[in-house]
C-alpha positions, -999 to +999 in steps of 0.1 A: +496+093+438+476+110+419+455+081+405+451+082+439+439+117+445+420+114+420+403+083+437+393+099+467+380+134+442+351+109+429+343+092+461+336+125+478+321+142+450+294+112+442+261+124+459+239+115+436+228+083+457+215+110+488+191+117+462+179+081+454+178+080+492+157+108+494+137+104+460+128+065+470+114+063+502+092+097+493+072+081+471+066+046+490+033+046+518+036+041+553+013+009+556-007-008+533-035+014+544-016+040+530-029+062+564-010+076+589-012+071+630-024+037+620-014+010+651+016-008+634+025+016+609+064+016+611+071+024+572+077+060+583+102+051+613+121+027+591+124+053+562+134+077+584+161+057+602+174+038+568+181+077+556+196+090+590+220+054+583+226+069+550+241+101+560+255+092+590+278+069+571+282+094+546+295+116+571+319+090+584+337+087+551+339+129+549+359+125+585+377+096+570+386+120+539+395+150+559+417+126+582+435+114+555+440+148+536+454+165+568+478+133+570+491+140+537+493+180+539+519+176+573+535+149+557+543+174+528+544+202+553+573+181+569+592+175+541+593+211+533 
């Protein structure tokens, strides 16, 4: 169980990939032109939706955490 625990500590602690996410895309242009408002230029959209992916899934696995913590404390609360 506490392997386990212990598990679940790292996944929710490990956020140093949001800043990869962050880091990356910053430093790419938006088109080859490299200027902005230019007909076509859909760099910036797809950064800014491949980073709104990345913490909405992010966010998904924090729910999935909290669900699963509040399962275990009133299983324990039960047992009590």
């Amino acid at each position: 169980m506490a392997y386990c625990f212990d598990q679940i500590r790292a996944v929710r602690n490990q956020t140093d990939y949001l800043l990869a996410v962050v880091d990356g895309p910053a430093g790419m242009s938006d088109c080859e032109s490299g200027d902005m408002h230019v007909p076509g230029n859909n760099m910036g959209q797809a950064k800014a939706r491949a980073f709104g992916n990345v913490v909405r899934y992010r966010e998904t696995t924090n729910q999935l955490l909290l669900n699963f913590y509040m399962a275990v404390y009133n299983d324990l609360k039960s047992q009590a």
